[in-house]
VOGU-3710 file (C-alpha; in Angstrom, 3 decimals, decimal comma):
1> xxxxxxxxxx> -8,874/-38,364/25,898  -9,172/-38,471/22,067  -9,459/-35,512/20,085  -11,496/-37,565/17,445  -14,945/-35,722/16,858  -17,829/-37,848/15,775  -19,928/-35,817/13,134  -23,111/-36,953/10,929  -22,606/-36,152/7,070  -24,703/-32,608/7,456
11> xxxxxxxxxx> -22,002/-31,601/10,234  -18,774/-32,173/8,864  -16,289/-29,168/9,229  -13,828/-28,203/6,524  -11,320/-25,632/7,060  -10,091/-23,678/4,184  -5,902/-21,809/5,292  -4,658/-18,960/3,729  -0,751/-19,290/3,081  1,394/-16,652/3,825
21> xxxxxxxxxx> 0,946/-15,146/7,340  -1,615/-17,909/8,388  0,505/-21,116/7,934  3,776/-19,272/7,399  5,934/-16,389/7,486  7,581/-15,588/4,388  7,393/-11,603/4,972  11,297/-11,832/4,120  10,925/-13,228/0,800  7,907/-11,246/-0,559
31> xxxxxxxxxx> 9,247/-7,922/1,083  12,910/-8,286/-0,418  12,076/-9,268/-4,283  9,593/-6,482/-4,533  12,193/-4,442/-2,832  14,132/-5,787/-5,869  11,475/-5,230/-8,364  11,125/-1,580/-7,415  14,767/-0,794/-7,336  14,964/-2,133/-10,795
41> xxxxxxxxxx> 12,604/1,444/-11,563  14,426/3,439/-9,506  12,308/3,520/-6,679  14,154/2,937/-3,635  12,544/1,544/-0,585  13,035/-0,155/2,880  11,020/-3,347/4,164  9,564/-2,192/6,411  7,713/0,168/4,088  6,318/-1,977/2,246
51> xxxxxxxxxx> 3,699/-4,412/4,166  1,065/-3,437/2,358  2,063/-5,741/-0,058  1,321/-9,136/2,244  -2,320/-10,155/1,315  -3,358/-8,902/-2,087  -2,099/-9,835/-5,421  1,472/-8,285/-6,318  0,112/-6,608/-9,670  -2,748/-4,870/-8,155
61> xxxxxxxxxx> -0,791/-3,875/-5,107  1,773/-2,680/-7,495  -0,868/-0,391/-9,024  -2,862/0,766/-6,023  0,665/1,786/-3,719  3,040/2,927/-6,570  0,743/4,176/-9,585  1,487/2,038/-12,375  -0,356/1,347/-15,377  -1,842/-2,341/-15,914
71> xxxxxxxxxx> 1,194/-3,336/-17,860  3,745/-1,768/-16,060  2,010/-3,407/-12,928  2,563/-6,786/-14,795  6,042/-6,359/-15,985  7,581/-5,220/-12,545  5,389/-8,074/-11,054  7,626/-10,035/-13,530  10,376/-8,590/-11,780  9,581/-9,393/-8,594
81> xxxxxxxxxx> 8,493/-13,145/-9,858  12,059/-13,914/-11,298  13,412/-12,543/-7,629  10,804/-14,503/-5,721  11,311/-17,718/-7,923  14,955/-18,008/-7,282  15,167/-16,861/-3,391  12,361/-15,456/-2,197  10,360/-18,808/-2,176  13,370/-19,870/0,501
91> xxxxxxxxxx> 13,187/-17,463/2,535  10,327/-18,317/4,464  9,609/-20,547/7,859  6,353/-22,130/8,594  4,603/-20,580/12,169  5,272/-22,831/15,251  2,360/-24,859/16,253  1,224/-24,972/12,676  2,558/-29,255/12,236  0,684/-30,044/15,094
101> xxxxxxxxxx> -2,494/-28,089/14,599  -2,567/-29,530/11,112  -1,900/-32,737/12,711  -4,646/-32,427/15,216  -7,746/-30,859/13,020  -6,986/-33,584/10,671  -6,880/-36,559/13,047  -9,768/-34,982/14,373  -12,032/-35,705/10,900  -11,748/-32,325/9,767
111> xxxxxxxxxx> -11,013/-31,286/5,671  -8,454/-29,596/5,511  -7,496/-27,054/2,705  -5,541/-24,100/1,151  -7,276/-20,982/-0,670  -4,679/-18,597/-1,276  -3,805/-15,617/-3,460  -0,042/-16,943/-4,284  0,461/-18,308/-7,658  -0,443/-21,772/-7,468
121> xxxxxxxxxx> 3,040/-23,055/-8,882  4,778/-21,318/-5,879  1,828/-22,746/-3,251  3,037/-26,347/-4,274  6,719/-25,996/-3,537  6,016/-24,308/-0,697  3,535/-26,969/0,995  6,116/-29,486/-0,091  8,849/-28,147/1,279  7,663/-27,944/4,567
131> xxxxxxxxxx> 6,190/-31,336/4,358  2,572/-30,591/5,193  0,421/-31,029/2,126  -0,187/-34,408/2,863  -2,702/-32,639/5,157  -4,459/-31,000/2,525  -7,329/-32,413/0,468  -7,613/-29,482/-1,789  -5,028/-26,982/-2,546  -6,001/-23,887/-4,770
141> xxxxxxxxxx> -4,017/-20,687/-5,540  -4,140/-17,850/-7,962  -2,943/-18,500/-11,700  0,335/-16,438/-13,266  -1,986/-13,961/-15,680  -4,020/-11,933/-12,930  -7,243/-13,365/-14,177  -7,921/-15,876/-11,537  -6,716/-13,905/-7,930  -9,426/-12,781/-6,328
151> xxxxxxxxxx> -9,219/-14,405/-2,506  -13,514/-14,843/-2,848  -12,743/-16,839/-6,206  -10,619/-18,875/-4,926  -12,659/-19,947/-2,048  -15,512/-20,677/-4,363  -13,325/-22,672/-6,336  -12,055/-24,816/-3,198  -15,879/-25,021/-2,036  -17,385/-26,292/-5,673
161> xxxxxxxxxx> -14,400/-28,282/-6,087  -14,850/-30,471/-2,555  -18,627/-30,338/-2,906  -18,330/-28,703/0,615  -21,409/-27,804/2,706  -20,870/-24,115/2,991  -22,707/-24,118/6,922  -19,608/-26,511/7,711  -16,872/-24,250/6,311  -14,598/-21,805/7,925
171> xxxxxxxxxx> -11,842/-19,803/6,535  -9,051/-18,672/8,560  -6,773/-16,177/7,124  -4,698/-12,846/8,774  -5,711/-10,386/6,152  -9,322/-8,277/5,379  -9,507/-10,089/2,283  -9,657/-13,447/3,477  -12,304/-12,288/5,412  -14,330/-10,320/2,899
181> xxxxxxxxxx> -13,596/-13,354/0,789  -15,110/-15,471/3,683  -18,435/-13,424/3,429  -18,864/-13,026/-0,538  -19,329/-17,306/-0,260  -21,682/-17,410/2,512  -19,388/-19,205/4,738  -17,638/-18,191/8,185  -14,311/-16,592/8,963  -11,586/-16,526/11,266
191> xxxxxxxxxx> -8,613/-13,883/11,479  -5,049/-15,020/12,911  -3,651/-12,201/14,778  -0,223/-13,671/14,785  0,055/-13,200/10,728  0,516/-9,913/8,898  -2,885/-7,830/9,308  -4,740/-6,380/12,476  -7,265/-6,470/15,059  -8,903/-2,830/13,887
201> xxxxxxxxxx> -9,317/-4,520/9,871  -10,610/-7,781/11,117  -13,216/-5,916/12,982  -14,248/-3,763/10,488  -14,214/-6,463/7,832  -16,288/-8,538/10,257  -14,780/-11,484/10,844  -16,744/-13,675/13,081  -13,808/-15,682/15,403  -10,002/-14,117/16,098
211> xxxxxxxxxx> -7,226/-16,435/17,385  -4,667/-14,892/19,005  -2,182/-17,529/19,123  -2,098/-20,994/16,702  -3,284/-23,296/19,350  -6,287/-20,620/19,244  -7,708/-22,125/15,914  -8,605/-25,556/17,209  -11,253/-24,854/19,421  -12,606/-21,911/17,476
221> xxx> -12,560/-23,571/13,615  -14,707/-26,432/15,416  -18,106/-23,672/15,905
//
């Protein structure tokens, strides 16, 4: 039986991914160059102290956890950037299941696209590298300066750029902020419990679908 779905102009779906933790798993870069990054102030940490820094943007995180100023925040951000440029970037792995959901939703009639908080120039490589931005129509991530981050701007951004009906769009993400991000644009959300955030923040953040597993997303990003 084909998966193709037959849809009039008014129903078309389009399905906007978050990155990191929804489409793949590069905890072991991010974690290890701000390791880096910190060390380089004398602040010593272990990775596993320091997932709160999957999901928002490294120079606010760097502010909120640790205390620094606005420019310090930037500088050790630059830090972390030079770390992340040269090996963190490779030390990823995209989830299992991801090819052939991709695949599927796409084959399927579905628009497919990326809204993400990481720094557009390292969202590019990325896609490439694991061969799946063919998949994508639009691809939109945050700029180098801080000034463009904000996971609810760059949804608006991917919706105004596609011309996208907002009643036919759904974004699936595994953090709160893809979620709150979801709700500032009027559109539906989805949180991936396989990714880096938690049942008890995707309820309180309200997201309206969870998927447990990758195969999960099919049936639920088609509502």
């Amino acid at each position: 039986m084909s998966d193709k779905i037959f849809m009039g102009e008014n129903d078309m779906k389009t399905v906007l991914f978050d990155l990191d933790g929804t489409l793949t798993d590069s905890r072991e870069g991010i974690l290890k160059s701000i390791q880096y990054a910190l060390s380089c102030y004398g602040i010593e940490e272990g990775t596993e102290n320091l997932g709160m820094f999957l999901g928002p943007p490294a120079h606010l995180a760097f502010q909120e956890f640790y205390g620094f100023s606005e420019e310090k925040a930037f500088e050790i951000t630059n830090v972390f950037r030079k770390r992340y440029s040269e090996k963190g970037i490779y030390e990823n792995s995209i989830y299992d299941g991801i090819k052939g959901l991709l695949e599927r939703l796409s084959s399927s009639g579905v628009k497919l696209c990326v809204a993400t908080s990481k720094p557009q120039i390292y969202t590019d490589k990325i896609l490439e590298s694991f061969e799946i931005r063919k998949y994508f129509d639009i691809v939109v991530g945050s700029d180098l300066e801080g000034k463009f981050c904000d996971k609810s701007d760059i949804i608006a951004r991917v919706i105004e750029l596609g011309g996208y009906d907002k009643s036919g769009c759904i974004m699936v993400g595994d953090r709160k902020y893809d979620i709150i991000g979801a709700k500032k644009n009027g559109i539906k959300s989805m949180a991936v419990l396989y990714g880096y955030g938690n049942k008890e923040e995707f309820v309180l953040s309200g997201a309206d679908f969870i998927a447990e597993k990758v195969e999960n997303i099919y049936e639920l990003a088609l509502f």
